[in-house]
C-alpha positions in Angstrom: 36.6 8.8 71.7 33.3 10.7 71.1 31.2 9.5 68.5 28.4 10.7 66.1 26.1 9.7 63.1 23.6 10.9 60.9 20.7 9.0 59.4 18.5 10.2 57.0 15.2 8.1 56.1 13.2 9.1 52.9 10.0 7.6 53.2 8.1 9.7 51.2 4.5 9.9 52.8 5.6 7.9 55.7 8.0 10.4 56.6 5.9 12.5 59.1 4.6 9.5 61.1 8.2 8.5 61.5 9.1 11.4 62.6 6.5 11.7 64.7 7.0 8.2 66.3 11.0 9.2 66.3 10.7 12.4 67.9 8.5 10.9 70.6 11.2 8.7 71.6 13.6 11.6 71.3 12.1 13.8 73.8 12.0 11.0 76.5 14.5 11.9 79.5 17.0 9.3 78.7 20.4 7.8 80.5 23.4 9.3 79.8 24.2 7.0 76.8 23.8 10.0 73.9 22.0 12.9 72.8 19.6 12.3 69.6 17.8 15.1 67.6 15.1 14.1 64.8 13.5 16.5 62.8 11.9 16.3 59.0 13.6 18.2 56.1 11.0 17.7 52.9 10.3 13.8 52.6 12.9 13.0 54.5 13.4 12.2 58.6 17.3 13.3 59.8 18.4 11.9 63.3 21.6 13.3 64.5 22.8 10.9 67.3 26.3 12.2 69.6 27.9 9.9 72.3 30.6 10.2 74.5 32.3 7.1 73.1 31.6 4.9 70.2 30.7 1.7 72.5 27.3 4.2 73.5 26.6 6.0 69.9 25.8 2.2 67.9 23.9 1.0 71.1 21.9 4.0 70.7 22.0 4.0 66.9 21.0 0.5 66.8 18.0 0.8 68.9 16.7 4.3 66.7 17.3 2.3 63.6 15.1 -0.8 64.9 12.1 1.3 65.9 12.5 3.2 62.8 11.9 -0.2 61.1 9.5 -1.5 63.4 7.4 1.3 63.4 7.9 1.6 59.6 6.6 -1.7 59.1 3.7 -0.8 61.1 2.8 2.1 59.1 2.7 0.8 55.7 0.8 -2.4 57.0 -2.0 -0.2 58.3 -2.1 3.2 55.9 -2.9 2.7 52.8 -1.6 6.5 51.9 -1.1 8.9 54.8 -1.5 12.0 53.2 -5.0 11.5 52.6 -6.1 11.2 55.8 
């Protein structure tokens, strides 16, 4: 059973540094687990994840969502306010 998911993240000014870190991590050759696309759509980052079964899509989901955090974390603990730099 194939799977997909969409995850939207509105971050306000931390959006295009997520994305950024995201898309990096996007447009590494990766196995055959899924196919993810990130891109930014106003203050907002959308990743589109498709697997070829369900088992694949949440290990792939899983690991987007905890480098989203992580690097999330990161962000806000070092930019006081992105868009002024």
């Amino acid at each position: 059973m194939r799977g997909e998911a969409e995850v939207k993240l509105c971050l306000g000014p931390y959006s295009k540094p997520l994305y950024e870190s995201l898309l990096a991590e996007a447009s590494q050759p990766a196995p055959r687990k899924a196919s993810v696309s990130v891109d930014i759509v106003g203050d907002c980052v959308r990743v589109r994840f498709e697997a070829d079964d369900v088992n694949k899509l949440r290990v792939v989901l899983n690991s987007y969502l905890y480098l989203a955090h992580a690097a999330y974390s990161a962000l806000k603990s070092t930019l006081q306010n992105p868009r002024e730099s």
